[in-house]
MARVO-367206 format. One record per atom (N, C-alpha, C, CB): x, y, z. Coordinates in steps of 0.05 Angstrom, whole numbers, padded with zeros to 5 digits, always signed. Glycine has a CB too. Layout:
BEGIN
XYZ;...
***
This chain:
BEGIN
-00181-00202-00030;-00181-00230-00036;-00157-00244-00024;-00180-00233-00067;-00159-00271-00016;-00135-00286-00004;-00118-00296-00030;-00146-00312+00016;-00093-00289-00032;-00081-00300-00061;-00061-00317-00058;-00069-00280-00080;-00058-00334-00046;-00027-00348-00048;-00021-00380-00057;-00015-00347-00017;-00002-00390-00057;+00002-00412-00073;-00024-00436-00067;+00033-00423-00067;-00024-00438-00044;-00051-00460-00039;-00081-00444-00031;-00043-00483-00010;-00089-00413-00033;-00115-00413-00033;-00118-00386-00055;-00129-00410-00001;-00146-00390-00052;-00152-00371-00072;-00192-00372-00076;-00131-00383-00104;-00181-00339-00073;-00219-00326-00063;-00242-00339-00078;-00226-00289-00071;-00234-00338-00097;-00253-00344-00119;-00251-00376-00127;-00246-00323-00145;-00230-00390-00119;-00231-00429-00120;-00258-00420-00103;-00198-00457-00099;-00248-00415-00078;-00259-00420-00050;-00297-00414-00057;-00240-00394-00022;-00301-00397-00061;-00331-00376-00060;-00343-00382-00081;-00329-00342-00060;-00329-00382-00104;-00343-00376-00142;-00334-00351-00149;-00383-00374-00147;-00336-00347-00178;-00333-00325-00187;-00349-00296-00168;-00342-00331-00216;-00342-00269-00177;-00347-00252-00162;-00378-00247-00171;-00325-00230-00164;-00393-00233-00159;-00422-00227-00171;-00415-00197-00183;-00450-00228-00143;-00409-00180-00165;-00404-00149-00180;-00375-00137-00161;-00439-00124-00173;-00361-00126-00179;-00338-00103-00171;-00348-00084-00170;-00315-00097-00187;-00344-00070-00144;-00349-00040-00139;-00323-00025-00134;-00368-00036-00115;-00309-00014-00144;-00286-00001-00143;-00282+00032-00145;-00274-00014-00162;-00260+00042-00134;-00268+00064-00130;-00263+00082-00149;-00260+00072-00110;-00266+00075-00172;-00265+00105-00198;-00292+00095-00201;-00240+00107-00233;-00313+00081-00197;-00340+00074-00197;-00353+00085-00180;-00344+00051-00195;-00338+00094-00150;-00351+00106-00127;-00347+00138-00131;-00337+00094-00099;-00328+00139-00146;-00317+00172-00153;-00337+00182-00180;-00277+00172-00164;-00352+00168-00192;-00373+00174-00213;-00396+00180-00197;-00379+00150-00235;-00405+00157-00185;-00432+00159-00168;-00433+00174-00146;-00441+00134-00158;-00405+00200-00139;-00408+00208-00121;-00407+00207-00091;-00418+00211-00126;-00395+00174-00078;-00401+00169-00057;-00375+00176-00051;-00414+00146-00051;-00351+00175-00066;-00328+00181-00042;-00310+00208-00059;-00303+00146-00035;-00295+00219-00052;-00278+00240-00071;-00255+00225-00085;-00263+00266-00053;-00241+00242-00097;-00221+00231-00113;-00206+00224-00091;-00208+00247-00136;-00177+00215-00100;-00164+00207-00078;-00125+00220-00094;-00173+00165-00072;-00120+00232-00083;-00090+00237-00092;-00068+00232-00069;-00088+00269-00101;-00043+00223-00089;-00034+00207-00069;-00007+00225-00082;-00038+00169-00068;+00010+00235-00062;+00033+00248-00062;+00059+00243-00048;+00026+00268-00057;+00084+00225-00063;+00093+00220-00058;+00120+00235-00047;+00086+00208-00068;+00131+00230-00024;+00135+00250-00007;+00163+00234+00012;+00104+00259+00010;+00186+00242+00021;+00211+00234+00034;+00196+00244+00049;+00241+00242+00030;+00203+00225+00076;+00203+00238+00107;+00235+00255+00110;+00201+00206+00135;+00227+00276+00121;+00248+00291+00143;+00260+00282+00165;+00239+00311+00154;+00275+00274+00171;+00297+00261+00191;+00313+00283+00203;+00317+00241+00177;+00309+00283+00232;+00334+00304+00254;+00345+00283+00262;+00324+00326+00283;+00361+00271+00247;+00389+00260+00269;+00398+00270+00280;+00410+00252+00264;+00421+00258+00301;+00434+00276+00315;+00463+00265+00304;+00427+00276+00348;+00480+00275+00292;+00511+00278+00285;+00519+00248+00293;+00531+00305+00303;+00521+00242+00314;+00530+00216+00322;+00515+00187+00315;+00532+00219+00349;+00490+00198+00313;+00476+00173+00303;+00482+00170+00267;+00440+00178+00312;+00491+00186+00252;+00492+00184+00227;+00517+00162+00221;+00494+00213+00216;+00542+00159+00222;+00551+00142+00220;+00543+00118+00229;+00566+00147+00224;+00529+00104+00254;+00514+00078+00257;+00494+00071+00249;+00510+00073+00276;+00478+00095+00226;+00463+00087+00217;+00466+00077+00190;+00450+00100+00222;+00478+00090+00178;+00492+00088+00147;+00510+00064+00146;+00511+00114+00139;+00521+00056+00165;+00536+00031+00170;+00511+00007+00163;+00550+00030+00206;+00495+00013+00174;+00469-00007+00174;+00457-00009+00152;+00447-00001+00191;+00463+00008+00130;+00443+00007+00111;+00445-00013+00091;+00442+00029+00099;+00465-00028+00091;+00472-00044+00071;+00465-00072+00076;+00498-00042+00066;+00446-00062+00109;+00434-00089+00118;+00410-00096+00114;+00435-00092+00142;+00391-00066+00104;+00363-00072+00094;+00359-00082+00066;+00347-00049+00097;
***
């Protein structure tokens, strides 16, 4: 759906006719469950890049 201060899906179209969502698709069989595992990436710095990077961080 488009959501922001000046539009919106449902001003725009009308109310929805039917939600199909996926613990609905995971009953009827059409898709599998879905597991989601949250997970750090692994990083090989190299020694010298670690101080210019950590310097930076207080910039994100």
């Amino acid at each position: 759906p488009i959501e922001k201060s000046d539009r919106s899906t449902p001003a725009v179209f009308g109310d929805y006719i039917d939600v199909y969502d996926i613990h609905q698709a995971i009953q009827d069989g059409a898709t599998v469950p879905i597991y989601y595992e949250a997970r750090l990436a692994k990083l090989d710095l190299k020694e010298e890049e670690k101080p210019r990077i950590t310097a930076r961080q207080g910039e994100a």
